[in-house]
DSSP file (Angstrom, degrees, kcal/mol; ACC not computed):
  #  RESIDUE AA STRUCTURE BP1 BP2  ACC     N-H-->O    O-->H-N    N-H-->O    O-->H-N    TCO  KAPPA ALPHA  PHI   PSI    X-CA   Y-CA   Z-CA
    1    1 A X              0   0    0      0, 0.0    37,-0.1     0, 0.0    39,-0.1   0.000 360.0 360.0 360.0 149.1   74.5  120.7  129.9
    2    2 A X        -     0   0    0     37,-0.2    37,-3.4     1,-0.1    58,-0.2  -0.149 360.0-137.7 -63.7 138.9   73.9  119.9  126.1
    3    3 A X  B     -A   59   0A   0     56,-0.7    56,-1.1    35,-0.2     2,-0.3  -0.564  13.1-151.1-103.3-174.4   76.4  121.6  123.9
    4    4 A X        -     0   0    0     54,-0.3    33,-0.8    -2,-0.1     2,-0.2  -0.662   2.9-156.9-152.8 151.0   75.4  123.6  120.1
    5    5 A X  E     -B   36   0B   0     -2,-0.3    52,-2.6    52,-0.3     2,-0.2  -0.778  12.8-166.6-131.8 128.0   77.6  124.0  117.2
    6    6 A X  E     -BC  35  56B   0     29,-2.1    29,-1.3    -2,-0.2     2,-0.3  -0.783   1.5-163.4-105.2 147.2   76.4  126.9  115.2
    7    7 A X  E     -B   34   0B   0     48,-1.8    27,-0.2    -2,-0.2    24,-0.1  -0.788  24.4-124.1-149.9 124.3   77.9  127.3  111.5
    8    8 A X        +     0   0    0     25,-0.8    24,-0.9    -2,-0.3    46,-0.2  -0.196  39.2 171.0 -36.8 102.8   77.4  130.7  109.8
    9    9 A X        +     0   0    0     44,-0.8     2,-0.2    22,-0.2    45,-0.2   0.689  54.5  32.5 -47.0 -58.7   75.7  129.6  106.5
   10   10 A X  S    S-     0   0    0     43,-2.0     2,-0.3     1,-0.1    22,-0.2  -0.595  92.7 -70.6-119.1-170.2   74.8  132.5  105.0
   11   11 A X        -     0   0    0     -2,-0.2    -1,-0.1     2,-0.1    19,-0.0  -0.604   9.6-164.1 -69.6 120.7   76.0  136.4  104.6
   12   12 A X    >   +     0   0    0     -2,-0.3     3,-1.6    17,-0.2     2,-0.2   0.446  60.5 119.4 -86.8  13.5   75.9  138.7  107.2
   13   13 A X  T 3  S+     0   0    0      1,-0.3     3,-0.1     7,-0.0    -2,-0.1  -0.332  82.3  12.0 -71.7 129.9   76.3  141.4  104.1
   14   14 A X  T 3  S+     0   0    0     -2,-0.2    -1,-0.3     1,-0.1     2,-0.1   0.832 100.3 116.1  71.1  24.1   73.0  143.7  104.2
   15   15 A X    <   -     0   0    0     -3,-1.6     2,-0.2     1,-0.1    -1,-0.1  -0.251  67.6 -73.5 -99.8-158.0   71.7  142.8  107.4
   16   16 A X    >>  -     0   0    0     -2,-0.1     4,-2.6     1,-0.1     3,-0.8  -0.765  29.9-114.1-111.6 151.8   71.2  144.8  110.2
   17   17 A X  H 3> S+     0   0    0     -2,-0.2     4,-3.3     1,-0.2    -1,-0.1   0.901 121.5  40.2 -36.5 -51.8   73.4  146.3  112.9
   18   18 A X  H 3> S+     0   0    0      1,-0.2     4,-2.2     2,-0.2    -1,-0.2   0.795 111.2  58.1 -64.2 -34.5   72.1  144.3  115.5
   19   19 A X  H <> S+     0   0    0     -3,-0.8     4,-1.2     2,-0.2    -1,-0.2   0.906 110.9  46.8 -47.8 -53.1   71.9  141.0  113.2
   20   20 A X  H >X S+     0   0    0     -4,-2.6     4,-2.2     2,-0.2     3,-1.2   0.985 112.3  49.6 -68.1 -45.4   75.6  141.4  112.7
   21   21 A X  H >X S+     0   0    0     -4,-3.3     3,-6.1     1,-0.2     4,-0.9   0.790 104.2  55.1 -34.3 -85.6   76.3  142.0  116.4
   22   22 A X  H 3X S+     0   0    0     -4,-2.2     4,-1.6     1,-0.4    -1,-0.2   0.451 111.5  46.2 -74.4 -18.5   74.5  139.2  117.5
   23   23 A X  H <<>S+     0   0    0     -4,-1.2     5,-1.3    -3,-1.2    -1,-0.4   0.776 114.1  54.3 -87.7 -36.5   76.9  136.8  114.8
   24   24 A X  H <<5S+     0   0    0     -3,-6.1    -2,-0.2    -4,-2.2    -3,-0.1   0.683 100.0  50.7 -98.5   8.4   79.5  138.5  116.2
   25   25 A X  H  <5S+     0   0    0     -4,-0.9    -2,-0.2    -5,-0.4    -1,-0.2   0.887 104.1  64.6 -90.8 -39.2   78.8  137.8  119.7
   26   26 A X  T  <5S-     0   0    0     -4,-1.6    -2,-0.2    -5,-0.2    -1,-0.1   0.329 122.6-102.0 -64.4  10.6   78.6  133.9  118.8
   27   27 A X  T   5S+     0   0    0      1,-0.2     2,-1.1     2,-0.1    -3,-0.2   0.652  78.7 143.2  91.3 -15.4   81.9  134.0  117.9
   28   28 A X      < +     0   0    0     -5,-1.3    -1,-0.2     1,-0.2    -2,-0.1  -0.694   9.0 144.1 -98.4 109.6   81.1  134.1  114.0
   29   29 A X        +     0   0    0     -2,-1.1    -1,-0.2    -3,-0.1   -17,-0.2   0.819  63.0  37.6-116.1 -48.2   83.2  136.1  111.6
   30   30 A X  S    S-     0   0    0      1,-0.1     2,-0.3   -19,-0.0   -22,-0.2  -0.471  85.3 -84.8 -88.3 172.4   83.2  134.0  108.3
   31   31 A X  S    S+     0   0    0      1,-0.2   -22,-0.2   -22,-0.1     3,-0.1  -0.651 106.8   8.9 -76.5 134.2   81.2  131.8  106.3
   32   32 A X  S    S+     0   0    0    -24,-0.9     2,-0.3    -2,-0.3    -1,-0.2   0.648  91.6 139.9  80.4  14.4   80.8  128.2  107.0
   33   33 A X        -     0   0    0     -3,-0.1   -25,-0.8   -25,-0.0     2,-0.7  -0.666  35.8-162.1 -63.7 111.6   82.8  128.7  110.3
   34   34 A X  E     -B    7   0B   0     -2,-0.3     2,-0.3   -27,-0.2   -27,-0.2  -0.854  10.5-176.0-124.5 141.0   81.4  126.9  112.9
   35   35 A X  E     -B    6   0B   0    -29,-1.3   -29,-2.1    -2,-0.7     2,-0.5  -0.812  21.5-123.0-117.8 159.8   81.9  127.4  117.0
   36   36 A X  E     +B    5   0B   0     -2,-0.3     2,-0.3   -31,-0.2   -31,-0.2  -0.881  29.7 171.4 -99.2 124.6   80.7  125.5  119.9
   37   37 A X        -     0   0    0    -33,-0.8     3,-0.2    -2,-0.5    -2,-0.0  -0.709  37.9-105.9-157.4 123.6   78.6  126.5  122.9
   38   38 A X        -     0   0    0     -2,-0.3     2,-1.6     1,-0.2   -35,-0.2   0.356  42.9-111.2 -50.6 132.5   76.9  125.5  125.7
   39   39 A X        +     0   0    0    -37,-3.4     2,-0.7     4,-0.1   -37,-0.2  -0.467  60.9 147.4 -87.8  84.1   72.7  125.6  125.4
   40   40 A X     >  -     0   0    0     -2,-1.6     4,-0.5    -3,-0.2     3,-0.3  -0.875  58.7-114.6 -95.4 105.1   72.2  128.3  127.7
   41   41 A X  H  > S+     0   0    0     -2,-0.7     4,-4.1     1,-0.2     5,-0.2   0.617 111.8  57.4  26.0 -85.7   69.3  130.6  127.1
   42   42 A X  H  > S+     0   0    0      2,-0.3     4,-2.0     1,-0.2     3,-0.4   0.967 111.5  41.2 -38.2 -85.4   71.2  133.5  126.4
   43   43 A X  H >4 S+     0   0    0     -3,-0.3     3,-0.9     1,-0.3     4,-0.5   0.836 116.8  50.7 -49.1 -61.7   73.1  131.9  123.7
   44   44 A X  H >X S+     0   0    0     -4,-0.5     3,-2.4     1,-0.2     4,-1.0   0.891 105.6  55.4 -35.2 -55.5   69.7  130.0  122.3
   45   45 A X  H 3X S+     0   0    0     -4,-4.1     4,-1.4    -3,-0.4    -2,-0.2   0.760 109.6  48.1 -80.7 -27.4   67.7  133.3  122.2
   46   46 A X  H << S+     0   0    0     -4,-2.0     4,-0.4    -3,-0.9    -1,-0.3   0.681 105.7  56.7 -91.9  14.2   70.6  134.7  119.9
   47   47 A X  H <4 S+     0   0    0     -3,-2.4     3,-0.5    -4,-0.5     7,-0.3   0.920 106.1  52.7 -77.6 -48.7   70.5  131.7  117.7
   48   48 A X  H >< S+     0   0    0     -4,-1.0     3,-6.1     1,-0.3     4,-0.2   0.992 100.3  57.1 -46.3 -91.0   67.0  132.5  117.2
   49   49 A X  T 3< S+     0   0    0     -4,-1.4    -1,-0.3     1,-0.3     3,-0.2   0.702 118.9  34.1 -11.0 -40.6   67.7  136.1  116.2
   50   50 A X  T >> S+     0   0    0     -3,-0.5     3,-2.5    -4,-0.4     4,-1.0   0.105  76.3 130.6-111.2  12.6   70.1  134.6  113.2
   51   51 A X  T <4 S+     0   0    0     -3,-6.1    -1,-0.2     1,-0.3     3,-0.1   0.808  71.2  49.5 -34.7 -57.4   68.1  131.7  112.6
   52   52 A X  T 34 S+     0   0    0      1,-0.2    -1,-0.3    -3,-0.2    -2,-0.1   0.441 113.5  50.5 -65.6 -15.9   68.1  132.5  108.8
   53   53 A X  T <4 S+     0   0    0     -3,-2.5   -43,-2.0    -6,-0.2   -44,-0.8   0.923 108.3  45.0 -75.1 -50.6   71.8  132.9  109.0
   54   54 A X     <  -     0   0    0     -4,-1.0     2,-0.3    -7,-0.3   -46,-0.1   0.365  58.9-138.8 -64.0-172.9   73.0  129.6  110.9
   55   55 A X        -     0   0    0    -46,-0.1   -48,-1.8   -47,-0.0     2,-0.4  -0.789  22.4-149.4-146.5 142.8   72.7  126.3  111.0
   56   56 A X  B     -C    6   0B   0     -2,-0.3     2,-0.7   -50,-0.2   -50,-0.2  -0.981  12.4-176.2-126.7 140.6   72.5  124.4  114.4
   57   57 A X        -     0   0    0    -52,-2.6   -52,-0.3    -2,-0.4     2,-0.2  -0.927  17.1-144.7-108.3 112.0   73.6  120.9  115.6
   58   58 A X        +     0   0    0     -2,-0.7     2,-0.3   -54,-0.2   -54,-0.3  -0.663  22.2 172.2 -73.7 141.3   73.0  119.5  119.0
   59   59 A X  B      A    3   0A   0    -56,-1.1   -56,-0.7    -2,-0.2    -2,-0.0  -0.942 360.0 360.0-152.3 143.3   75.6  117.2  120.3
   60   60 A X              0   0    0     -2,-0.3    -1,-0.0   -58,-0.2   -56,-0.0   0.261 360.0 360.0 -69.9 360.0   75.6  115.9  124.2
């Protein structure tokens, strides 16, 4: 499977609960932090959610 690296762009300051879960379920706690993870659904569909927070990269 095709891998992601997501990397926290913006502030999760004034968002919503659920916004922040969903950053803190990818593994992302700072800014400009970036983690790797396999493009599973699951994991796309919370990328989605944060769009406006993240940044995404594809790499094979």
């Amino acid at each position: 499977m095709a891998t992601i690296k997501v990397k926290q762009v913006r502030s999760a300051i004034g968002r919503t609960k659920t916004q922040k879960k969903t950053l803190e379920a990818l593994g992302l706690k700072k800014l400009h932090q970036v983690v790797e993870h396999e493009a599973t659904p699951a994991v796309l569909g919370m990328v989605a959610a944060v769009r406006h927070l993240v940044e995404v990269q594809e790499t094979n």
